[in-house]
MINU-49031 format. One record per residue (C-alpha): residue in one letter; x negated, y negated, z. Coordinates in steps of 0.5 Angstrom, whole numbers. Last residue first. Layout:
% residues N
[node A; [X; Y; Z]]
...
END
This chain:
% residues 81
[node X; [-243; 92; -107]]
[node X; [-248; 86; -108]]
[node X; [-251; 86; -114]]
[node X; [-258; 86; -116]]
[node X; [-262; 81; -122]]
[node X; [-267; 77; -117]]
[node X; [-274; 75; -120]]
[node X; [-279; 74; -114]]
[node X; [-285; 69; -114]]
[node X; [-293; 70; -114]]
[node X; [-294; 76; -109]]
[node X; [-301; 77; -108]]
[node X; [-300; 76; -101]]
[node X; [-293; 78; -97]]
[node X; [-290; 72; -95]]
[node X; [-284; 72; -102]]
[node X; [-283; 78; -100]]
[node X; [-280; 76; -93]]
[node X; [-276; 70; -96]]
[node X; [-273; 75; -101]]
[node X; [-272; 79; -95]]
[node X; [-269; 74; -91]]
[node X; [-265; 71; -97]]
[node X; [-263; 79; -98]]
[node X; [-260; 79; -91]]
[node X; [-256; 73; -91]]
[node X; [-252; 76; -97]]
[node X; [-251; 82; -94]]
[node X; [-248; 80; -88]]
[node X; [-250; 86; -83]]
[node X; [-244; 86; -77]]
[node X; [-243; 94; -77]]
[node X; [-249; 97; -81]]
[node X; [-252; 100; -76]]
[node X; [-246; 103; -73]]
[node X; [-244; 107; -78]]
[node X; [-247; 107; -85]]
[node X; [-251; 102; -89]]
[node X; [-248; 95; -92]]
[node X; [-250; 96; -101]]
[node X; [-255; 93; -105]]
[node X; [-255; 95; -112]]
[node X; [-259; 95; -118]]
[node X; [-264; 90; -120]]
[node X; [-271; 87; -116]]
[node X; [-276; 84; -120]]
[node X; [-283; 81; -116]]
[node X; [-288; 78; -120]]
[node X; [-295; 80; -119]]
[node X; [-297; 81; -126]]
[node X; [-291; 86; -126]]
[node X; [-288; 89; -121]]
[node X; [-282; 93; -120]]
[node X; [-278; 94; -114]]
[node X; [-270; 99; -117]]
[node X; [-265; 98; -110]]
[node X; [-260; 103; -111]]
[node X; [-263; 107; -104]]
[node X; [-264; 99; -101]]
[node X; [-258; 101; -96]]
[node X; [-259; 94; -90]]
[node X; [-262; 94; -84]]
[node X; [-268; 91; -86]]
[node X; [-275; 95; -85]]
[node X; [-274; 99; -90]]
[node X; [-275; 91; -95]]
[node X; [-282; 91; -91]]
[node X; [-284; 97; -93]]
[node X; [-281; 97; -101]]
[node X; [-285; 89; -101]]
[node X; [-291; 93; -99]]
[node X; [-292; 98; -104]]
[node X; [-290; 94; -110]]
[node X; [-297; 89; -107]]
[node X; [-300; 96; -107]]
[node X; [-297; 98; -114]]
[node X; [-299; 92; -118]]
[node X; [-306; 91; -115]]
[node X; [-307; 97; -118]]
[node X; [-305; 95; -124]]
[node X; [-299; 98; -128]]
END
């Protein structure tokens, strides 16, 4: 894996811990600059995952990512749990 690749992955795990959402299944690979995201996606316990819509989160993640530098496009293969 390149360098590039590890930073640019590196960056999309923070900015996607920034979000209040339980990423712990979520699997960030990159490849060439392009971003996988895979596995499950769930709403975080207790009070800070009270009146998170998850689908609205994602697109603002993804959106997010899209933003970071040396990120050529993101394919999405998670599921909503």
């Amino acid at each position: 894996m390149p360098i590039e690749d590890k930073r640019t992955r590196r960056l999309v795990e923070r900015e996607i811990n920034k979000h209040p959402i339980d990423n712990t299944l979520l699997v960030v690979s990159c490849i060439n600059q392009v971003i996988y995201l895979g596995g499950v996606v769930k709403r975080l316990r207790g009070t800070l995952g009270r009146n998170v819509e998850l689908r609205d989160a994602m697109n603002n993640i993804i959106e997010a990512i899209k933003d970071i530098p040396g990120v050529k496009d993101v394919v999405c293969d998670y599921r909503i749990a």
